[in-house]
C-alpha positions in Angstrom: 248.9 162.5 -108.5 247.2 161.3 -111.5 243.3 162.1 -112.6 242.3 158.6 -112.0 243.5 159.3 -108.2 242.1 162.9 -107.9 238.7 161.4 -108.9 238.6 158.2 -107.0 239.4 160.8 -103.7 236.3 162.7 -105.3 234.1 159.9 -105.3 235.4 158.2 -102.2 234.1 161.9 -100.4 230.9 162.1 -102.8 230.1 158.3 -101.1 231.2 159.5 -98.0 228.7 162.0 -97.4 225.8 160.5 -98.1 226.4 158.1 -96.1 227.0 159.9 -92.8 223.8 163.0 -94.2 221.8 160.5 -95.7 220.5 162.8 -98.4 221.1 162.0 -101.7 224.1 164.2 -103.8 224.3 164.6 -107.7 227.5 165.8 -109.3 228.1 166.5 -112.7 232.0 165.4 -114.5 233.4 165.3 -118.1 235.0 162.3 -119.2 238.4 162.8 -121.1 236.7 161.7 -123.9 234.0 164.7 -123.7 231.3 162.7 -122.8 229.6 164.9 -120.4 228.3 162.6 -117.3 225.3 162.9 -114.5 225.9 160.6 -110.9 223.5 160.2 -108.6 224.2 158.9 -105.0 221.4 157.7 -102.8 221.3 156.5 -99.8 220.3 153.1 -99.4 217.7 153.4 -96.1 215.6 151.0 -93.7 214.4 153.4 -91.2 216.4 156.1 -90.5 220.0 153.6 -90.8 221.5 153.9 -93.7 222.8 150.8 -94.8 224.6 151.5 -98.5 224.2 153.4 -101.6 222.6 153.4 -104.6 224.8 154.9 -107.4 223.1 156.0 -111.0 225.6 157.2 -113.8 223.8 159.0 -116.6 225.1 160.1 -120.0 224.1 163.5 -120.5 226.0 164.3 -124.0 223.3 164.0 -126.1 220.9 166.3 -123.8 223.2 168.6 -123.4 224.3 169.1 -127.1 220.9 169.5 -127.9 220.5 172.3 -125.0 223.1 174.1 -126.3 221.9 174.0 -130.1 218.2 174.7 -129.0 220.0 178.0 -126.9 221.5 178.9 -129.9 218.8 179.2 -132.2 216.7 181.4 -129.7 219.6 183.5 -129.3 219.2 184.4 -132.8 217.7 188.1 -133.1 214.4 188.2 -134.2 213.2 189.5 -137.6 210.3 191.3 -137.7 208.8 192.6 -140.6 207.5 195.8 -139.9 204.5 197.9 -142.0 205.7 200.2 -144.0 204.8 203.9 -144.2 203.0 205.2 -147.5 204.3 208.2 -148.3 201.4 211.1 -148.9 
């Protein structure tokens, strides 16, 4: 089976569910490319029938880049510069 397959099956189930629940899913995926990607599926209400979907895809490379450099740099031990003792 090839990847395409393995994540149309994924999405097919992703859809599927919120359209029997009705509560909205979010799944995270990395393309091949290494773009890192956010989905969100909503359902797509009137009342309490849930009629479609609403689907928002959400290029998180940039964010996430950034998260990681930002938890690098806090990583980094501390300094401190401490007084020094006089010797009597």
């Amino acid at each position: 089976m090839c990847p395409d397959s393995v994540r149309r099956g994924e999405l097919r189930l992703a859809f599927e569910k919120v359209m029997s629940t009705g509560r909205p899913q979010e799944n995270q995926f990395n393309s091949p490319d290494g773009r890192r990607w956010l989905m969100r599926i909503s359902p797509w209400k009137n009342g309490a029938t849930v009629h479609g979907l609403i689907c928002n895809l959400l290029d998180q490379t940039q964010r996430q880049e950034l998260q990681a450099r930002v938890g690098k740099t806090q990583k980094k031990p501390k300094i401190r510069n401490s007084p020094r003792k006089l010797a009597a």
